[in-house]
C-alpha positions as CSV (number, residue, x, y, z in Angstrom):
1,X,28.8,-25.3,16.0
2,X,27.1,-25.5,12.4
3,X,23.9,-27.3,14.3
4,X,24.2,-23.7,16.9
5,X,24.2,-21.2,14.1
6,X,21.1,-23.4,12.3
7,X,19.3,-23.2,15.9
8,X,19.8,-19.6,16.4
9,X,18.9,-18.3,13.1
10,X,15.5,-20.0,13.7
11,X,15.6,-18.2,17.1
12,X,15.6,-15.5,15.9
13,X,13.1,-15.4,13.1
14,X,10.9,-17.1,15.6
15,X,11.4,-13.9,17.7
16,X,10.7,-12.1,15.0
17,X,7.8,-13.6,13.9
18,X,6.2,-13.2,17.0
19,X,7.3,-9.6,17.5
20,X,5.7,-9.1,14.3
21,X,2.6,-10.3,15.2
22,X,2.8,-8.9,18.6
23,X,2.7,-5.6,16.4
24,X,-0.2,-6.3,14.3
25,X,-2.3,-7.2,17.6
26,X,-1.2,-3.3,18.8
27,X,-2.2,-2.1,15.7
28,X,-5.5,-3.7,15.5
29,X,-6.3,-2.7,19.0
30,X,-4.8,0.7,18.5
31,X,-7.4,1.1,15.6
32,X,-10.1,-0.2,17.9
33,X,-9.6,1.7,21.1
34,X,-9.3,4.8,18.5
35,X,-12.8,4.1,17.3
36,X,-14.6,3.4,20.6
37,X,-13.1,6.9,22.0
38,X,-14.6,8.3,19.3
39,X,-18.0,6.9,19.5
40,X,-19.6,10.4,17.6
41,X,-18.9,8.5,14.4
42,X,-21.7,5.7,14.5
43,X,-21.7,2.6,12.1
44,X,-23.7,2.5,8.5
45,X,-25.3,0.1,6.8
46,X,-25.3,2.0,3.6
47,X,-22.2,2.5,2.5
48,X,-21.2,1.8,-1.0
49,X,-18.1,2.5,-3.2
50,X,-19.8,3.4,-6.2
51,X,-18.1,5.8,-8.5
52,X,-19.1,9.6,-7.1
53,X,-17.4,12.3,-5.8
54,X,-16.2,10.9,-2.8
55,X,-12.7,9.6,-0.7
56,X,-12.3,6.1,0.8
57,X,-10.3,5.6,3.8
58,X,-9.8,3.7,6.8
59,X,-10.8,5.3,9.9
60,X,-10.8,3.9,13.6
61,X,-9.8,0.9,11.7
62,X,-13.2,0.8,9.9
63,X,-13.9,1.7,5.7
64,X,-15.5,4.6,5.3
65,X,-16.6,7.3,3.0
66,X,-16.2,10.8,2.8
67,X,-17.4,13.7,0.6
68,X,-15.0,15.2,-2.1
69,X,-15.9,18.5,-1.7
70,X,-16.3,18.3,1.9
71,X,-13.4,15.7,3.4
72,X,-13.6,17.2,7.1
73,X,-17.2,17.4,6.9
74,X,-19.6,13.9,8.2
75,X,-18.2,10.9,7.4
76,X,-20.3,7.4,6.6
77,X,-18.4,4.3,8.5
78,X,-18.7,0.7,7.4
79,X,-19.1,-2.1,9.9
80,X,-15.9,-3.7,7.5
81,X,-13.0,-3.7,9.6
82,X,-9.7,-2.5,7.5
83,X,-6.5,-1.8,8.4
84,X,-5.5,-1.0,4.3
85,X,-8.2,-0.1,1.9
86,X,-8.4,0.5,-1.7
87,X,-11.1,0.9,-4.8
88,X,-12.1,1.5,-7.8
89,X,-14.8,1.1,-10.3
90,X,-16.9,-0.5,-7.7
91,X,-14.4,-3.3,-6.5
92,X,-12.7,-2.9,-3.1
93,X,-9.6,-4.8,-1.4
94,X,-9.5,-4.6,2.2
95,X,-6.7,-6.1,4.7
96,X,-8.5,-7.1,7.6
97,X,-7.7,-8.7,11.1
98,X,-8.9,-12.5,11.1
99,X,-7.5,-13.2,14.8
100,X,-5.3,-11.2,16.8
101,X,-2.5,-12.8,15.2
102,X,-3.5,-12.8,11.4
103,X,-4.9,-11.3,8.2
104,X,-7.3,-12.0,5.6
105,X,-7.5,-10.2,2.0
106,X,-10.9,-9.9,1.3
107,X,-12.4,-8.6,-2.2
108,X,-15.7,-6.7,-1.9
109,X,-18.1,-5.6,-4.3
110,X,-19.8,-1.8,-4.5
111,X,-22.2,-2.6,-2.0
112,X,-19.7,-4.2,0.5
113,X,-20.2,-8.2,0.0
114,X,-17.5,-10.6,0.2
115,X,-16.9,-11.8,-3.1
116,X,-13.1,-13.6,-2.3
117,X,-11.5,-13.9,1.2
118,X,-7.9,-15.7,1.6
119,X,-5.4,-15.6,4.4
120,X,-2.2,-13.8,3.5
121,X,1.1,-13.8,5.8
122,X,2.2,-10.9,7.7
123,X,0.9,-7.2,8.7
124,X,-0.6,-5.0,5.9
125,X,1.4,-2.7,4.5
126,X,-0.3,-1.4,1.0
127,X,-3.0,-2.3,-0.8
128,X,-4.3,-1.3,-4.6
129,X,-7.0,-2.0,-7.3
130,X,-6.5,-1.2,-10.8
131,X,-8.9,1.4,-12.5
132,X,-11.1,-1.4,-13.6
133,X,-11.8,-3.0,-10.7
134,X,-10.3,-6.2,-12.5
135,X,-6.6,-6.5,-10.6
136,X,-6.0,-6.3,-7.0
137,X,-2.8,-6.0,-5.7
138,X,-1.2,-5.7,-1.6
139,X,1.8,-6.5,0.2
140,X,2.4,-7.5,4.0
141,X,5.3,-7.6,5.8
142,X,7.1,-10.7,6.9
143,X,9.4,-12.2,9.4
144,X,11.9,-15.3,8.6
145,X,13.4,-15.0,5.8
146,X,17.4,-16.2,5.9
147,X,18.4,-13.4,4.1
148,X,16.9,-10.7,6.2
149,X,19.1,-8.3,8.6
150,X,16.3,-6.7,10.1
151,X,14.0,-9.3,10.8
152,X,11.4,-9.3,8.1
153,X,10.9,-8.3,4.7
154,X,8.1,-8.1,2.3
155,X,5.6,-10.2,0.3
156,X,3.4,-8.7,-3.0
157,X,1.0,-11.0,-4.3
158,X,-1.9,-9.8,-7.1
159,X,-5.3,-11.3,-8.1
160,X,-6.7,-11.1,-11.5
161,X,-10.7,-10.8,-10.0
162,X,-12.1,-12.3,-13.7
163,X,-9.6,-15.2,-13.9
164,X,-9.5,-16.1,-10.5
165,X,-5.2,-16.1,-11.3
166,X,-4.1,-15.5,-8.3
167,X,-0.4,-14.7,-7.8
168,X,0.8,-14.9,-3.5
169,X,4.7,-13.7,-4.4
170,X,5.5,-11.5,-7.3
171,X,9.2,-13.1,-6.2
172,X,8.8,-16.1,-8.5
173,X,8.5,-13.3,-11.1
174,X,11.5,-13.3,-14.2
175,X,14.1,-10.2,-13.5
176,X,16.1,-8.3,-16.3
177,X,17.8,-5.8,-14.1
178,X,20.1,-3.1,-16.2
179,X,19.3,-4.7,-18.8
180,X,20.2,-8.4,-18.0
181,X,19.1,-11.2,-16.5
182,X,19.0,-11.3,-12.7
183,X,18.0,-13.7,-9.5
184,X,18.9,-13.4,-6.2
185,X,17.3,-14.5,-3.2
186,X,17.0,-11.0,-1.5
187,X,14.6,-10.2,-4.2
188,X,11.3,-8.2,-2.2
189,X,8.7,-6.1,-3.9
190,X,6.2,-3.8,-2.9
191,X,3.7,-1.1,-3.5
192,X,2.3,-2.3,-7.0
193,X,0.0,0.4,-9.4
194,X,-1.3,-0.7,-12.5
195,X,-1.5,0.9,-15.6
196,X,-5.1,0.6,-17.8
197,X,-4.6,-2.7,-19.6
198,X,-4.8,-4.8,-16.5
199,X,-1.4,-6.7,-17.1
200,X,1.2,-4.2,-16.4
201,X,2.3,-2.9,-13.4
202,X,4.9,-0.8,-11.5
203,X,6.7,-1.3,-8.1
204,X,9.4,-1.4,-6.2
205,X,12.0,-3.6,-6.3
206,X,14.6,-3.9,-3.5
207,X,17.8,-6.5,-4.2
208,X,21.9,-6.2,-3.6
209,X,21.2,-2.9,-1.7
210,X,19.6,-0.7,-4.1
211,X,15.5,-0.6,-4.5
212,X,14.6,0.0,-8.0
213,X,11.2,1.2,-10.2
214,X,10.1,-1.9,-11.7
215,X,8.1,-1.9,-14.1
216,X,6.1,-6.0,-14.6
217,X,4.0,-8.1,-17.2
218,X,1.2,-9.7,-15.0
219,X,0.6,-12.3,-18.4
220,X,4.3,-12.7,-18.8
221,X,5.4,-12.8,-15.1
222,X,8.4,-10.7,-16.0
223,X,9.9,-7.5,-14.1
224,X,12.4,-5.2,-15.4
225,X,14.4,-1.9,-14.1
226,X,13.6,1.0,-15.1
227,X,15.7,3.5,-11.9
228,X,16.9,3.7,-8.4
229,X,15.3,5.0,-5.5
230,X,11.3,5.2,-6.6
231,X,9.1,3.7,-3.9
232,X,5.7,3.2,-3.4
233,X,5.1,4.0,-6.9
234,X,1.5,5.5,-8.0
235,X,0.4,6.0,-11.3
236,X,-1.5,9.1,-12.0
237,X,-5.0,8.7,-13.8
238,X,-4.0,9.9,-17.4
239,X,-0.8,7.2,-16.9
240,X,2.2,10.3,-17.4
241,X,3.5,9.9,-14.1
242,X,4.6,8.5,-10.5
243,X,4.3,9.6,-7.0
244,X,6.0,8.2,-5.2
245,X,8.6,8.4,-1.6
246,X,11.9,8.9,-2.4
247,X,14.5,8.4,0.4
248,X,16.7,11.2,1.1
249,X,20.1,10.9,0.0
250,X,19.2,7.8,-1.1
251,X,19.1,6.4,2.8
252,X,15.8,5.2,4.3
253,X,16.6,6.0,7.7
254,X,17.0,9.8,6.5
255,X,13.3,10.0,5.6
256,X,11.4,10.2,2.2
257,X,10.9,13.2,0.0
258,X,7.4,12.9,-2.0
259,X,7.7,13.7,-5.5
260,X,6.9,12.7,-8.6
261,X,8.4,10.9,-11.8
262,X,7.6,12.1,-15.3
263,X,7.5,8.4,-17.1
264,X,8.6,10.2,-20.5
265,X,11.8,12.0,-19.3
266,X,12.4,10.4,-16.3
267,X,12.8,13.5,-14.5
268,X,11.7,14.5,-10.8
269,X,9.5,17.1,-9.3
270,X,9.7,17.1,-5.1
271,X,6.2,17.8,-3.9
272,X,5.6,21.0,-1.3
273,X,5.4,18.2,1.4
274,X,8.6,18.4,3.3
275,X,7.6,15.8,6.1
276,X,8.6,11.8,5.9
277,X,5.6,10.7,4.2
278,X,6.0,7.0,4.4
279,X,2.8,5.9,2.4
280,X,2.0,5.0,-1.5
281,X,0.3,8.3,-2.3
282,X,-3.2,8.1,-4.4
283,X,-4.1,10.6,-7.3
284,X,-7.2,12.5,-6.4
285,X,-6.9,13.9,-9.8
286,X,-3.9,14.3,-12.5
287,X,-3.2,17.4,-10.6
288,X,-3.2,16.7,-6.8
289,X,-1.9,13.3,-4.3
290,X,-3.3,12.3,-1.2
291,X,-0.9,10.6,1.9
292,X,-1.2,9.6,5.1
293,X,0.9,11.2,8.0
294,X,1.0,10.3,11.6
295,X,1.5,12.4,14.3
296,X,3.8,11.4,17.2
297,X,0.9,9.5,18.8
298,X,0.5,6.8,16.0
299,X,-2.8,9.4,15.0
300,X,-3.2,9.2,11.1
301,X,-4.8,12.1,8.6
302,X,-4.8,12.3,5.3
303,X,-3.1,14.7,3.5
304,X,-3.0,16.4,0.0
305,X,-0.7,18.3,-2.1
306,X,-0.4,19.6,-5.8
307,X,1.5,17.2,-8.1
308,X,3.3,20.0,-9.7
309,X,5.7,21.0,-6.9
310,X,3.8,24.1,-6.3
311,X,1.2,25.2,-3.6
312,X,1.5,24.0,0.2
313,X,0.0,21.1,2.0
314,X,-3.2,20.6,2.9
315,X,-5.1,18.3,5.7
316,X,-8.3,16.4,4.4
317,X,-9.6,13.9,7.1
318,X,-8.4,14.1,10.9
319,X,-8.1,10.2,12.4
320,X,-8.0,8.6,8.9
321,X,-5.5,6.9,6.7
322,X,-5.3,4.4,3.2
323,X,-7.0,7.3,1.0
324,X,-8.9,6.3,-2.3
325,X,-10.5,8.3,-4.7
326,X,-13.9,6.9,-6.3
327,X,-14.4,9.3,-8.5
């Protein structure tokens, strides 16, 4: 009966392994389909992500770049494929489909080349660089692990771009959780900002039930609690606070309330935004966050929305997701 259980449970993260994948291979051709209907957005050769008034984003499955000033106005497209896309100060991270079944990380420099390229496991999920170019951080979902119920979970690496450190799980990371010491083998992370030095981070936490605001020492490999429910965390540029998706009623499957932590009182402003947003906002400035949507179609646009809980929505880019500033 033991030998059952054992050959079931590998069923069935076999199953969802390959469901997982199955998924990525929609996405991917989802993103591609997308662009070729499209075909009024032609392919550039000159795009760059040096600092300027200007938004990143994924479109079509694609990099490319918009104006500031002018989001819904002509956009230049990359011949990059990306399904998550970040930068800043000229150094780019981009998920990208290897095979119909798997993912590469690749690190690009302002004028597009590859300067690293490793496989990592899973789908894309979120993706980050730190203001200096220096860190890179993403996270992919999984399937397999033992200790999942619903058939995958999540894995956060981060990659110190000067070092050549290179971190594939922040789960190996040391835990003080309330205050003390903690390991358990649910541990998953995700959606990693970092602050200016280049060695601490924050991100989500999820153990025992509850998903906590970590915040982490890249140098010391150590993670502690700082509150419940914060996910997706995003520092803003002057480093005061977090936006971030905060589950209603503190239940996932109710939806996520944007809003925003104040790091020096701990107290929370919910954004004008009162649709799911299920994305890890970016700062366009210390006063406004952009966010992904989709419609019921699967059809991504970005989205932005003062930081103060004032004002009302607005829509920036139609058939675009992953938004970056590079200003």
């Amino acid at each position: 009966m033991k030998d059952l259980s054992i050959r079931g449970r590998v069923a069935i993260a076999a199953v969802a392994t390959v469901l997982l994948a199955a998924a990525g291979a929609g996405y991917v051709q989802l993103a591609r389909d997308r662009a070729a209907a499209s075909g009024a957005v032609p392919v550039t050769t000159e795009v760059t992500l040096d600092p300027g008034p200007r938004l990143l984003v994924s479109t079509g499955g694609r990099l490319a770049v918009v104006s500031r000033t002018d989001p819904s106005g002509p956009r230049e497209v990359a011949g990059v494929e990306c399904a998550r896309v970040y930068a800043a100060a000229g150094t780019g991270v981009c998920l990208q489909p290897d095979t119909a079944w798997s993912y590469r990380l690749i690190v690009l420099d302002s004028r597009l080349r590859v300067t690293r390229s490793f496989a990592i496991p899973g789908l894309p999920n979120r993706a980050r660089v730190s203001a200096s170019g220096r860190m890179v951080a993403w996270t992919t979902f999984v399937g397999g692990d033992s200790y999942s119920t619903g058939g995958f979970s999540t894995r956060t690496g981060i990659l110190d771009t000067r070092t050549g450190t290179q971190v594939m799980s922040l789960e190996d990371f040391t835990i003080t959780r309330d205050g003390k010491p903690y390991r358990n083998i649910d541990v998953n992370y995700w959606g990693v900002t970092f602050t200016t030095d280049d060695s601490t981070f924050y991100a989500t936490m999820s153990t025992a039930g509850r998903r906590h605001l970590v915040q982490g020492d890249f140098t010391a490999r150590t993670v502690r609690t700082l509150t419940d429910n914060v996910e997706c965390p995003s520092l803003s540029p002057d480093g005061t606070r977090i936006a971030f998706k905060q589950a209603v009623d503190a239940d996932p499957q109710r939806g996520w309330r944007l809003s925003v932590l104040d790091l020096a009182t701990m107290a929370v402003t919910h954004l004008a935004e009162t649709r799911s947003v299920d994305d890890q906002a970016a700062w366009l400035d210390d006063r406004t966050v952009a966010y992904t949507l989709r419609a019921a179609d699967g059809a991504p646009s970005v989205w932005s929305v003062p930081a103060d809980g004032a004002g009302a929505p607005t829509m920036l880019i139609a058939d675009a997701e992953s938004p970056a500033t590079l200003q």
